[in-house]
MDTraj code that builds the backbone (N, CA, C; nanometers):
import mdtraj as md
import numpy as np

residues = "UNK UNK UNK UNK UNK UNK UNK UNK UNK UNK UNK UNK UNK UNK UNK UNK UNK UNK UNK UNK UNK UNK UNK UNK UNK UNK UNK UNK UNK UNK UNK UNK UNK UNK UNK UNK UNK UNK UNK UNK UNK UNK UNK UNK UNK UNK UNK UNK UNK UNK UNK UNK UNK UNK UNK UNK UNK UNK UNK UNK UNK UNK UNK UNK UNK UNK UNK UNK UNK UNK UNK UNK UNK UNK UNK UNK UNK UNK UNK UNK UNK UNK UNK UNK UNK UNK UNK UNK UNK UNK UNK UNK UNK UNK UNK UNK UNK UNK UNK UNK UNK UNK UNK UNK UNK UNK UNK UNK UNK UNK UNK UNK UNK UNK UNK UNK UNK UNK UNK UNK UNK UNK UNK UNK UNK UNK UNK UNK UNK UNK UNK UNK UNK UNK UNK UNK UNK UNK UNK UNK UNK UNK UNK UNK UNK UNK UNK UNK UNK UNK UNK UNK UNK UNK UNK UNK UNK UNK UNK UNK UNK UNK UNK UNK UNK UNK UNK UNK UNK UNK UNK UNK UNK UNK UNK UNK UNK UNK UNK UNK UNK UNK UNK UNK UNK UNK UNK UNK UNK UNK UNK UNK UNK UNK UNK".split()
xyz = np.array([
    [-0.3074, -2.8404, -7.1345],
    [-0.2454, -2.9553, -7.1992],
    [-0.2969, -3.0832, -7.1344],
    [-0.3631, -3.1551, -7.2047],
    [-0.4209, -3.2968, -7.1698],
    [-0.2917, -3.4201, -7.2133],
    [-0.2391, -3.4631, -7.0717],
    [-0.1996, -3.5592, -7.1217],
    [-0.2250, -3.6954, -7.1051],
    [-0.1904, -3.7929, -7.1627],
    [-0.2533, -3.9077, -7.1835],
    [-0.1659, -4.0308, -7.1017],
    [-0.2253, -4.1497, -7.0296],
    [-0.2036, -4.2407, -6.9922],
    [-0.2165, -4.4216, -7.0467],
    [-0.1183, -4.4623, -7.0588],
    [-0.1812, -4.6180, -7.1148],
    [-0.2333, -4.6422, -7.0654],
    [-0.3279, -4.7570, -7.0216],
    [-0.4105, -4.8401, -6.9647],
    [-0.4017, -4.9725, -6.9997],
    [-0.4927, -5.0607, -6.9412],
    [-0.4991, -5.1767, -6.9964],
    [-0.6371, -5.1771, -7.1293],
    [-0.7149, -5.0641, -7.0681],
    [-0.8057, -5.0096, -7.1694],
    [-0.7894, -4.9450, -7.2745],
    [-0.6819, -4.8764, -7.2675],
    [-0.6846, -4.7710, -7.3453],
    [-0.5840, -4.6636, -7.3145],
    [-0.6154, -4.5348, -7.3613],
    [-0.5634, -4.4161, -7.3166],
    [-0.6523, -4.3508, -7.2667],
    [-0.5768, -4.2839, -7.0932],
    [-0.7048, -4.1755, -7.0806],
    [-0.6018, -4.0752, -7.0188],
    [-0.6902, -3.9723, -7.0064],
    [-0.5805, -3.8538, -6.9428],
    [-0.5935, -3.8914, -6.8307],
    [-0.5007, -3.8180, -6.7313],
    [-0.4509, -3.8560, -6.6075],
    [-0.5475, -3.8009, -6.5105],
    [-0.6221, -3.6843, -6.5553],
    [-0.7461, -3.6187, -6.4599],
    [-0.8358, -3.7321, -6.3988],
    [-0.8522, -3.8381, -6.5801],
    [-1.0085, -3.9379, -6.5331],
    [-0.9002, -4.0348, -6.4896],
    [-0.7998, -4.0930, -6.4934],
    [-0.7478, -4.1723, -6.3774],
    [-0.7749, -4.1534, -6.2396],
    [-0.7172, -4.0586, -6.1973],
    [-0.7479, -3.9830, -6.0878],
    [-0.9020, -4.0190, -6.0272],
    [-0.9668, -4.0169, -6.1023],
    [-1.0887, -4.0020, -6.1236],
    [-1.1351, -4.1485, -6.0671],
    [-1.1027, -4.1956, -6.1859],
    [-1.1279, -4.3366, -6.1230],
    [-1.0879, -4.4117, -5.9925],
    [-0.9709, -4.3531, -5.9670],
    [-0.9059, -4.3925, -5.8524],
    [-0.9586, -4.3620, -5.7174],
    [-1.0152, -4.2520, -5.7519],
    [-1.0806, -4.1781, -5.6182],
    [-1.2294, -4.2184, -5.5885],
    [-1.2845, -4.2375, -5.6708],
    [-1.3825, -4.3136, -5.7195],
    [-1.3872, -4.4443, -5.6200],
    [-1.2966, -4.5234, -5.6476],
    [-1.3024, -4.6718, -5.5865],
    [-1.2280, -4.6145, -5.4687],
    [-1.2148, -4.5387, -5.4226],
    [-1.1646, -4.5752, -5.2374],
    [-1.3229, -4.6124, -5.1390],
    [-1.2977, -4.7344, -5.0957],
    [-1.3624, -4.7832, -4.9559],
    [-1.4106, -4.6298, -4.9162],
    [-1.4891, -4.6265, -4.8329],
    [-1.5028, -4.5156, -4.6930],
    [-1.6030, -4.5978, -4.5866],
    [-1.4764, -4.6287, -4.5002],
    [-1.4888, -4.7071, -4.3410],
    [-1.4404, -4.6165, -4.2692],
    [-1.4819, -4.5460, -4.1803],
    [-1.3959, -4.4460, -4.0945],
    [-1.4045, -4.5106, -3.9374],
    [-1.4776, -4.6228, -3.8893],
    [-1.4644, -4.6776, -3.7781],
    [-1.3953, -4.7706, -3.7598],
    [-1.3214, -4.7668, -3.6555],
    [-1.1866, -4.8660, -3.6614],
    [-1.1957, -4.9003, -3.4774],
    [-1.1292, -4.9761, -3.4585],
    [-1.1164, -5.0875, -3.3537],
    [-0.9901, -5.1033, -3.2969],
    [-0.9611, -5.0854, -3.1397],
    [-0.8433, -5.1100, -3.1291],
    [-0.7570, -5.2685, -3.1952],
    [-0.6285, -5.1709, -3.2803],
    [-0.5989, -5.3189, -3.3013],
    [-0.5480, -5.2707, -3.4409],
    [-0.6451, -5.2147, -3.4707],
    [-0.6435, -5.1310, -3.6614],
    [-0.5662, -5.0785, -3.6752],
    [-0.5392, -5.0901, -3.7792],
    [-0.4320, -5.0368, -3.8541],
    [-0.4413, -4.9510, -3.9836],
    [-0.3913, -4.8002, -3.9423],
    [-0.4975, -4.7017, -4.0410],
    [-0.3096, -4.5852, -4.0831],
    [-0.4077, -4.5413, -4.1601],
    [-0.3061, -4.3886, -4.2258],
    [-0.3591, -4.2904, -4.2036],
    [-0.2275, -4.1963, -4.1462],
    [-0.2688, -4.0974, -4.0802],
    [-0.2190, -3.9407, -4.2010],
    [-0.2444, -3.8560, -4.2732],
    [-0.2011, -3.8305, -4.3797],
    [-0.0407, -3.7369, -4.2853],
    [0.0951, -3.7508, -4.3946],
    [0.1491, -3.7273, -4.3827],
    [0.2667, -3.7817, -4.2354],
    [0.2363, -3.8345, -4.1772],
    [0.2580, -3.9914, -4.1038],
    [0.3119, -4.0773, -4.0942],
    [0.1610, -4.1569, -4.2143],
    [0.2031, -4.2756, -4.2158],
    [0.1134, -4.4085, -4.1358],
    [0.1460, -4.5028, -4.1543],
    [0.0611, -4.6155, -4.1068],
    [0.0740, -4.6673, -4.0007],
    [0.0008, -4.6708, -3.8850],
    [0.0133, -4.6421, -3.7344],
    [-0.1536, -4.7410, -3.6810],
    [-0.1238, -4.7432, -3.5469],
    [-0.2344, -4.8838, -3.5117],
    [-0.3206, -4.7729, -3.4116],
    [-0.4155, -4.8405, -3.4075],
    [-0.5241, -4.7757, -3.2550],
    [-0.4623, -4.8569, -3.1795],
    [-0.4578, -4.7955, -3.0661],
    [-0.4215, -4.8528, -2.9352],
    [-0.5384, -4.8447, -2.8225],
    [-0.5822, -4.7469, -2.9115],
    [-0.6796, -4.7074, -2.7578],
    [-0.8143, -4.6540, -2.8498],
    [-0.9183, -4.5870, -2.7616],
    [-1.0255, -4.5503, -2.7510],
    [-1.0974, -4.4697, -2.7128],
    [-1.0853, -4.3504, -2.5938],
    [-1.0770, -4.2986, -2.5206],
    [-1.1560, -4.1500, -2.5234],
    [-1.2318, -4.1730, -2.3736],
    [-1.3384, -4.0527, -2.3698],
    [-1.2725, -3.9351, -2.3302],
    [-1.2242, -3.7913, -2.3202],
    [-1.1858, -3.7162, -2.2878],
    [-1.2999, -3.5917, -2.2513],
    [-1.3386, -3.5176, -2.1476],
    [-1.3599, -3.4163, -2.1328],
    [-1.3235, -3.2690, -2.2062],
    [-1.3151, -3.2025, -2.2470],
    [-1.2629, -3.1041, -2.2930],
    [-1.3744, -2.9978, -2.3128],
    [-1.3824, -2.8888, -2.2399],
    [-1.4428, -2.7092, -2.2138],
    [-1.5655, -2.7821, -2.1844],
    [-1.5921, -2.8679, -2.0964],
    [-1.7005, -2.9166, -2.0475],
    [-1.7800, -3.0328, -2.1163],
    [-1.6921, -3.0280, -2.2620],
    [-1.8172, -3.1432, -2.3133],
    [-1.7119, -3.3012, -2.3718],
    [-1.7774, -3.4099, -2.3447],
    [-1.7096, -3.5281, -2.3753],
    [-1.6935, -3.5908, -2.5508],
    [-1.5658, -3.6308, -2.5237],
    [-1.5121, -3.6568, -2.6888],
    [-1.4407, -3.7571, -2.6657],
    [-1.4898, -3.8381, -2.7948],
    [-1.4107, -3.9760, -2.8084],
    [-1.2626, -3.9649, -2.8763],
    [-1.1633, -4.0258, -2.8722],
    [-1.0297, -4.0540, -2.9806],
    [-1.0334, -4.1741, -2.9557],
    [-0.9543, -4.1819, -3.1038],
    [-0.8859, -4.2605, -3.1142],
    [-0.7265, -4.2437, -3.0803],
    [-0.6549, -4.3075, -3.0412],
    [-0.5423, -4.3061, -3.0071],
    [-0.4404, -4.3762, -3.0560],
    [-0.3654, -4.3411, -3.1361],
    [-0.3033, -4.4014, -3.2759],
    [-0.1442, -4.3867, -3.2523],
    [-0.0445, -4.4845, -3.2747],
    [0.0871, -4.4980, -3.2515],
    [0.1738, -4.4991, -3.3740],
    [0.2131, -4.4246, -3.4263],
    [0.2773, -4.4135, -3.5501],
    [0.3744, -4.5186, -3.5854],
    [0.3954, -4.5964, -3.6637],
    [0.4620, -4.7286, -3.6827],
    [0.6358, -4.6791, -3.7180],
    [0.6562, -4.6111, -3.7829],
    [0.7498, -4.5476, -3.8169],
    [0.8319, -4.4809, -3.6897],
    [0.7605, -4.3979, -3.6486],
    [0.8449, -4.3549, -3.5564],
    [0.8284, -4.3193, -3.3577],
    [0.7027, -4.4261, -3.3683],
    [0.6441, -4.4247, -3.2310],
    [0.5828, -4.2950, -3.1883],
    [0.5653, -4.1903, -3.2697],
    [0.4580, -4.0951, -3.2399],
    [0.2919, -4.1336, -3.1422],
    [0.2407, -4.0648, -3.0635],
    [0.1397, -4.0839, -3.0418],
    [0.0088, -3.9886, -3.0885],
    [-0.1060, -4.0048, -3.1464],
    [-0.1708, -3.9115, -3.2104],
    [-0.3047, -3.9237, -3.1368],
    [-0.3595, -3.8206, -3.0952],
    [-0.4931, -3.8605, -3.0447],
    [-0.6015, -3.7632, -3.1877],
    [-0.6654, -3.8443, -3.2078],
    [-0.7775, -3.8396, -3.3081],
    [-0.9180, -3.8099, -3.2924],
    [-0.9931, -3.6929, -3.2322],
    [-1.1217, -3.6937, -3.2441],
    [-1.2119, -3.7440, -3.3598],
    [-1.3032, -3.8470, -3.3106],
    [-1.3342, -3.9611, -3.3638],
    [-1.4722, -3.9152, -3.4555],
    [-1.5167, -3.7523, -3.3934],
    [-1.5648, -3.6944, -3.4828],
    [-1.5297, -3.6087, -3.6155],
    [-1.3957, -3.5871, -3.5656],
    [-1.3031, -3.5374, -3.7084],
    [-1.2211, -3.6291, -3.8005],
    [-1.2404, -3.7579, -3.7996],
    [-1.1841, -3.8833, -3.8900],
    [-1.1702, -3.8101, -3.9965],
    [-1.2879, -3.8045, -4.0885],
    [-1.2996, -3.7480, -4.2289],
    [-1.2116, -3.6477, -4.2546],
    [-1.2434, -3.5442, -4.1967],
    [-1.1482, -3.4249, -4.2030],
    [-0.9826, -3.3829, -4.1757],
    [-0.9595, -3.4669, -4.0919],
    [-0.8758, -3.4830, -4.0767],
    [-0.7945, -3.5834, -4.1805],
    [-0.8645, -3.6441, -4.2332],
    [-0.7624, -3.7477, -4.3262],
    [-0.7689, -3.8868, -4.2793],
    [-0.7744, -3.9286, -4.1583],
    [-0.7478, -4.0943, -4.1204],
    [-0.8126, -4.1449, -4.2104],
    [-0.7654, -4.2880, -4.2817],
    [-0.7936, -4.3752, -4.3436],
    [-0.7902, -4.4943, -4.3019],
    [-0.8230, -4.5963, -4.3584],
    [-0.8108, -4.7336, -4.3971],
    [-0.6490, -4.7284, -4.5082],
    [-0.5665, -4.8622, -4.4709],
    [-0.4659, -4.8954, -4.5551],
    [-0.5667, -4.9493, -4.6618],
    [-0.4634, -4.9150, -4.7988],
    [-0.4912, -4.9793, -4.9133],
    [-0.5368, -5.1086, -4.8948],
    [-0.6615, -5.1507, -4.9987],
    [-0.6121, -5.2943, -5.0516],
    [-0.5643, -5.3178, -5.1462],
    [-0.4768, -5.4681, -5.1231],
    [-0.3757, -5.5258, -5.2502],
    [-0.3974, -5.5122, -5.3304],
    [-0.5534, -5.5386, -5.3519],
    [-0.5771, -5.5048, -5.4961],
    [-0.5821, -5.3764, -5.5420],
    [-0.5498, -5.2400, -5.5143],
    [-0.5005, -5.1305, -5.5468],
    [-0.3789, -5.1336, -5.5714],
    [-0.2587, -5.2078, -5.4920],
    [-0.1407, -5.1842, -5.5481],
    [-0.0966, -5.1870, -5.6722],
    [-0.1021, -5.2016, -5.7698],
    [-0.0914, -5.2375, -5.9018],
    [-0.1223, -5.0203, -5.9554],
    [-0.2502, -5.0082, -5.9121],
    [-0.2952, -4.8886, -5.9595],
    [-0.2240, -4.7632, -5.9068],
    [-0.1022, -4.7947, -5.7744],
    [-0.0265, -4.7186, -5.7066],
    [0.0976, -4.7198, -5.8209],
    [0.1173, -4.7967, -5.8517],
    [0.2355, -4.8760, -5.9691],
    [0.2168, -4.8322, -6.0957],
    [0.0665, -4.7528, -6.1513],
    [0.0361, -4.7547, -6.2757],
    [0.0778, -4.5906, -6.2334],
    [0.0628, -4.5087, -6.1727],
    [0.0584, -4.3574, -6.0533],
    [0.2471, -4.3614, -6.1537],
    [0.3624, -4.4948, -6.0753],
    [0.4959, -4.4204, -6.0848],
    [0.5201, -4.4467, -6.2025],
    [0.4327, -4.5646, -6.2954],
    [0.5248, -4.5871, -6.4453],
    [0.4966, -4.4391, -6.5111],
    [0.3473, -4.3787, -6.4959],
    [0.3281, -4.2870, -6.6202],
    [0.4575, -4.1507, -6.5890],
    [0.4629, -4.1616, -6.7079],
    [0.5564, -4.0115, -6.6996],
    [0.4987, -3.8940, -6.8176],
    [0.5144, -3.7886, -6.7255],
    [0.5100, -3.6293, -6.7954],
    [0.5913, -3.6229, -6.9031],
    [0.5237, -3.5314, -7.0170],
    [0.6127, -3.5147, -7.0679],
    [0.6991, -3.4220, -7.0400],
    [0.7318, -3.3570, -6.9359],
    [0.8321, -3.2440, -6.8939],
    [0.8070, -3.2179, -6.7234],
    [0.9191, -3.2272, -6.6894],
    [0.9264, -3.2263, -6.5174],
    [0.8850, -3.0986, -6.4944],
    [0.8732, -3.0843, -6.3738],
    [0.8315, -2.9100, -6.3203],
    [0.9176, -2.8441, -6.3313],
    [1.0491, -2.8486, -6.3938],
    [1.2021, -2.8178, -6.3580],
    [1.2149, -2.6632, -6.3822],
    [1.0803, -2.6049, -6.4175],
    [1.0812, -2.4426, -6.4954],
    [1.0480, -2.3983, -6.3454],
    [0.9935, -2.4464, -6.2435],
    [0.9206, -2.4275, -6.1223],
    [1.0773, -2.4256, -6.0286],
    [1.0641, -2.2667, -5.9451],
    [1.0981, -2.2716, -5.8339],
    [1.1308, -2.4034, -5.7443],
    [1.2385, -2.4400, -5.6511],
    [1.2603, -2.5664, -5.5983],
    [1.1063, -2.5118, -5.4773],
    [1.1159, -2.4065, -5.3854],
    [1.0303, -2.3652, -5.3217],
    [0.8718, -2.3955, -5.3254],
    [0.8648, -2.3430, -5.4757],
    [0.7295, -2.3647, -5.5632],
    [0.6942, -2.5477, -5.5204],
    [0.7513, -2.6134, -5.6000],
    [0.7468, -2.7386, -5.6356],
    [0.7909, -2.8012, -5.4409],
    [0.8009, -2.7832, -5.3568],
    [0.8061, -2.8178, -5.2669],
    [0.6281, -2.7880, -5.1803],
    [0.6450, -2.7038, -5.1959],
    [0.5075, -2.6628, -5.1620],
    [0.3846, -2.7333, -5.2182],
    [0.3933, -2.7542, -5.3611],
    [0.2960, -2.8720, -5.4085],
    [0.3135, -2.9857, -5.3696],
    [0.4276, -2.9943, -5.3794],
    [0.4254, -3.1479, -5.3167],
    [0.3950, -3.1657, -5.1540],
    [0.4123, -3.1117, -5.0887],
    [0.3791, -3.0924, -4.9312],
    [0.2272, -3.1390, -4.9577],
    [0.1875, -3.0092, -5.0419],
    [0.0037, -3.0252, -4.9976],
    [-0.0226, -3.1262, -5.0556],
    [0.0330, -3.2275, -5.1398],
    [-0.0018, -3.3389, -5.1891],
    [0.0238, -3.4848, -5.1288],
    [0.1707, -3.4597, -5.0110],
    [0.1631, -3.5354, -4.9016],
    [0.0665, -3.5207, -4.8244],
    [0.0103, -3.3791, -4.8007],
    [-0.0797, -3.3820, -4.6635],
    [-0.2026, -3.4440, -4.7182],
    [-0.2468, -3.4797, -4.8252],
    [-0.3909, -3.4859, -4.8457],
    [-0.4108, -3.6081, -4.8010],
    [-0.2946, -3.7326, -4.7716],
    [-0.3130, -3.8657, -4.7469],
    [-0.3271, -4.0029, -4.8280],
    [-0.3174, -3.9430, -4.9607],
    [-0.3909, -3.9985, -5.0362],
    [-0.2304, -4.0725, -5.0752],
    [-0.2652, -4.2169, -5.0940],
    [-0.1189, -4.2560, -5.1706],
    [-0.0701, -4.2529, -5.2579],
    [-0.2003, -4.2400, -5.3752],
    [-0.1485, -4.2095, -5.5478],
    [-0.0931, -4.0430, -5.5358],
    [-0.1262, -3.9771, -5.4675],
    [-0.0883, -3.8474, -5.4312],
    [0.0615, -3.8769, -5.3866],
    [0.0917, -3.9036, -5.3018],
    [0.2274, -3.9482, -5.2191],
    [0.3145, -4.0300, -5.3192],
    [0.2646, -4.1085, -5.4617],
    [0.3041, -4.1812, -5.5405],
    [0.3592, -4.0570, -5.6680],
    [0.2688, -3.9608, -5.6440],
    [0.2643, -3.8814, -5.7870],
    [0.4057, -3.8270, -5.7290],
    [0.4240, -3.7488, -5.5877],
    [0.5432, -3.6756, -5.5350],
    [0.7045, -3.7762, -5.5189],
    [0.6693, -3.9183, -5.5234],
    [0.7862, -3.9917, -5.5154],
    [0.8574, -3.9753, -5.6256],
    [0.7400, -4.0205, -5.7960],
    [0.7898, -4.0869, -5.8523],
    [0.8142, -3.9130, -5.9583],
    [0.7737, -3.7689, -5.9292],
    [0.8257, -3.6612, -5.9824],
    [0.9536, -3.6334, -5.9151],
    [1.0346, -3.6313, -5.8345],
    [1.1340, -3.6508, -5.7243],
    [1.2388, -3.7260, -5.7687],
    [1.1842, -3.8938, -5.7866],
    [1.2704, -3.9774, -5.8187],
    [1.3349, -3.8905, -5.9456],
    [1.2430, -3.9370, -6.0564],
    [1.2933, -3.8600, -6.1696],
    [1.4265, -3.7162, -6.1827],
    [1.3273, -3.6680, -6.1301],
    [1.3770, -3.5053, -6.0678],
    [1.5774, -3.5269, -6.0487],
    [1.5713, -3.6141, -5.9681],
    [1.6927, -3.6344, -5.8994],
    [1.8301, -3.7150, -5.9884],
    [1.7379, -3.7729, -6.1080],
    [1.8246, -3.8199, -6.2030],
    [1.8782, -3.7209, -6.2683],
    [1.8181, -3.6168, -6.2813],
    [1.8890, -3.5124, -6.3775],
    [1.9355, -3.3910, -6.3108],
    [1.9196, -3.3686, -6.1485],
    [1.9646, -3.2573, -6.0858],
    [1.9596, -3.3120, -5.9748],
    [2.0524, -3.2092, -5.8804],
    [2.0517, -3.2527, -5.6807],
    [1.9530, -3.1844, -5.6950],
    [1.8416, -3.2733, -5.5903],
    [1.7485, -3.2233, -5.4954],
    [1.7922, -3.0886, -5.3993],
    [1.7474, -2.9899, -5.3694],
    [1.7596, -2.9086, -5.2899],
    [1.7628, -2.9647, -5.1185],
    [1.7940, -2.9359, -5.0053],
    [1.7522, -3.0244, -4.8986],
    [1.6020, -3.0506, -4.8754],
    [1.5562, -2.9545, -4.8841],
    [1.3741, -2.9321, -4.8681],
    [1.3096, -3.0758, -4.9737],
    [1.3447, -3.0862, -5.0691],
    [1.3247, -3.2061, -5.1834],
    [1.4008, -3.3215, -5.1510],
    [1.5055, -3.3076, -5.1135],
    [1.5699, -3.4488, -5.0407],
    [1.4589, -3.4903, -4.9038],
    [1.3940, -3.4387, -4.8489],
    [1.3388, -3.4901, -4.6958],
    [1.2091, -3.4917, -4.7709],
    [1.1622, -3.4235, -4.8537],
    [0.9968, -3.4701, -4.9481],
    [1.0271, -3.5956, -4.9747],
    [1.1822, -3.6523, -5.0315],
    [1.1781, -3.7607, -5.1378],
    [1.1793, -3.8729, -5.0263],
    [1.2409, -3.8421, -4.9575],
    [1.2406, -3.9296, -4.8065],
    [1.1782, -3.9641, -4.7436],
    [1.0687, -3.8346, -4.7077],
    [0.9112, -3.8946, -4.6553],
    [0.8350, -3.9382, -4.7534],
    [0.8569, -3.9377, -4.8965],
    [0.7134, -3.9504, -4.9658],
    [0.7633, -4.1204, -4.9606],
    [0.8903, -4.1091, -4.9883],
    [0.9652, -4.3249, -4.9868],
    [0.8980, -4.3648, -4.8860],
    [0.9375, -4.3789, -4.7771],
    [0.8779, -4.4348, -4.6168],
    [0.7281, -4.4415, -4.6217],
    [0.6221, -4.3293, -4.6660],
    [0.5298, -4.3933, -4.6535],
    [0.4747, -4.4313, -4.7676],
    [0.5527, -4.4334, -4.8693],
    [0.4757, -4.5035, -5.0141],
    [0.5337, -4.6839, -4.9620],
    [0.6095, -4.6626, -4.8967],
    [0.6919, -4.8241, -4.8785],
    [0.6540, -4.8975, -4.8115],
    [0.6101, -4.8032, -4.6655],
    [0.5714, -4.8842, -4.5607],
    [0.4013, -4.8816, -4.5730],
    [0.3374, -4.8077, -4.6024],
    [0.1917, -4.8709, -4.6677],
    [0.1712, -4.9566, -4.7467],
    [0.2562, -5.0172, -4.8684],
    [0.2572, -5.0816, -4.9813],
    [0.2939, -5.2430, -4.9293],
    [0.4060, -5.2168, -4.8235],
    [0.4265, -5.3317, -4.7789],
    [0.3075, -5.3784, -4.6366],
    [0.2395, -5.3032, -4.5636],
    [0.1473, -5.3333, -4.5346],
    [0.0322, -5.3872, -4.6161],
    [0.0154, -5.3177, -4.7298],
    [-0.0727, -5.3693, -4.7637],
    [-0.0737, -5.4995, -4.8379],
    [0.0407, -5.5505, -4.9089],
    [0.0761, -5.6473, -4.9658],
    [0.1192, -5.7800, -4.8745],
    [0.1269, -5.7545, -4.7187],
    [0.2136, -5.8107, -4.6203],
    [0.3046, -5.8676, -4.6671],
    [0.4612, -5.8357, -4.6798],
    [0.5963, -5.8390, -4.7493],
    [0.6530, -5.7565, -4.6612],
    [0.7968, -5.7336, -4.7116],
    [0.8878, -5.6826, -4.6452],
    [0.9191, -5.5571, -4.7213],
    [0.9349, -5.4693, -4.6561],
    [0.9833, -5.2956, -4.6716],
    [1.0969, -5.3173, -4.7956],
    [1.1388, -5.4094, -4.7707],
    [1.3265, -5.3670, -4.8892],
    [1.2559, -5.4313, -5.0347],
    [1.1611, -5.5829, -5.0402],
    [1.0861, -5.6260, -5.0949],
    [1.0057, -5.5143, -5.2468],
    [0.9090, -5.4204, -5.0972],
    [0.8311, -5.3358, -5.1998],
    [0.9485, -5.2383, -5.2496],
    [1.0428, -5.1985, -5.1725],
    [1.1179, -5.0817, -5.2000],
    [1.1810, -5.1467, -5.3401],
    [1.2503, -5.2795, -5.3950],
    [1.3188, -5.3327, -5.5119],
    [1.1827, -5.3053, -5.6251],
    [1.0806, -5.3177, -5.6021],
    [1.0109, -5.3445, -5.6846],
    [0.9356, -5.1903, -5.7615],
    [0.9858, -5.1134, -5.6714],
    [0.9585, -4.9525, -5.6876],
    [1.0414, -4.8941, -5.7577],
    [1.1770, -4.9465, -5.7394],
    [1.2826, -4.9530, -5.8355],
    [1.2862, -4.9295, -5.9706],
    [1.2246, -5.0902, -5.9858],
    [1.2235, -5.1649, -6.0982],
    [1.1348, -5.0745, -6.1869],
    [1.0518, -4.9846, -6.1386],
    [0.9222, -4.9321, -6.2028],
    [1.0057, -4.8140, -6.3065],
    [1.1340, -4.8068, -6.1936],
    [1.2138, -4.6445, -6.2850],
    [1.3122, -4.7122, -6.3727],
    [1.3652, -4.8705, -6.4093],
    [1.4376, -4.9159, -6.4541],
    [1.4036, -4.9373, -6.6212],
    [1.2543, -4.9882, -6.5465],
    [1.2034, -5.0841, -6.6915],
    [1.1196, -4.9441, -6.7381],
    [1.2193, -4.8689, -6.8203],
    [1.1511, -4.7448, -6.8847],
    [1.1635, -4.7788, -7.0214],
    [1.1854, -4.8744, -7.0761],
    [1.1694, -4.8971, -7.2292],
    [1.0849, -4.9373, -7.2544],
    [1.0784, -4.8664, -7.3850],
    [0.9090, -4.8937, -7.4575],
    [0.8586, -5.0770, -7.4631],
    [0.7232, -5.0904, -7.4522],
    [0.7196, -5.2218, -7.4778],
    [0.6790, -5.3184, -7.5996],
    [0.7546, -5.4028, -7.6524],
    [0.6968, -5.4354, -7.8033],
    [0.5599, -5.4971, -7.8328],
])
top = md.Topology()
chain = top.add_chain()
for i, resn in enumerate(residues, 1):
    res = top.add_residue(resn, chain, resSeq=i)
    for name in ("N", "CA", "C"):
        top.add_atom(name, md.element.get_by_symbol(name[0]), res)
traj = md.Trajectory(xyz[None], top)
């Protein structure tokens, strides 16, 4: 089943959105103490450091990254960036396309899916890092929750996927957390068609 998305273009299915979206991400993987990056599943956290380590005889760089959220410390081999997921925060000018991610809606929730099932996708869709990913799990959730309780496992998805759809968005926009959070809102409010 192909389904379809408005645009400002047009209609396209949600695959070549995707598509496009992934398409235009930056790839900078060197960062500087000071930076301010996403760590997948996380969240948006600074280098602090730099740092050569020894390890089974042979020397390795990290990065050394402080989780903004909750003061975690992460050390990052600076040869596994990619793989691991570290990013660059959005730019502003993506936010809009994070926003286009919560207006579209399915025509039918996963609701035939196991809570288990549907937890599990969404996990691997937090872990990938990606925010339209983390956008797709908020704004199936949000929904989700209008018409049934979340299970606990789906209450702490809906919780982490908020925090870092919020606190990246408001990084990237530089604004305030409650700011982006009203305006994320608004995205599940203004569900009437437009003339």
């Amino acid at each position: 089943m192909l389904t379809k998305i408005r645009t400002t273009g047009g209609e396209m299915t949600e695959k070549k959105v995707k598509e496009e979206i992934q398409s235009m991400k930056p790839i900078n993987r060197a960062f500087q103490i000071g930076d301010l990056a996403v760590y997948p599943a996380h969240g948006v956290g600074e280098i602090q450091a730099i740092e050569s380590r020894v390890i089974n005889g042979e020397a390795h760089d990290f990065y050394i990254m402080k989780v903004l959220e909750n003061g975690m410390v992460i050390m990052i081999p600076i040869s596994n960036v990619e793989s691991v997921g570290l990013r660059e925060i959005i730019d502003k000018k993506e936010v809009p396309k994070v926003y286009e991610v919560m207006k579209y809606r399915k025509d039918g929730l996963p609701d035939n899916q196991t809570w288990n099932r549907r937890y599990r996708e969404y996990m691997d869709k937090i872990k990938t890092g990606s925010l339209y990913d983390v956008a797709e799990v908020f704004r199936d959730l949000f929904l989700l929750k209008l018409t049934k309780d979340l299970s606990f496992g789906e209450r702490k998805l809906y919780d982490t996927a908020q925090v870092l759809l919020v606190r990246e968005l408001s990084t990237a926009k530089k604004t305030d957390e409650a700011a982006i959070l009203s305006e994320i809102e608004s995205l599940f409010i203004s569900d009437s068609p437009e003339n």
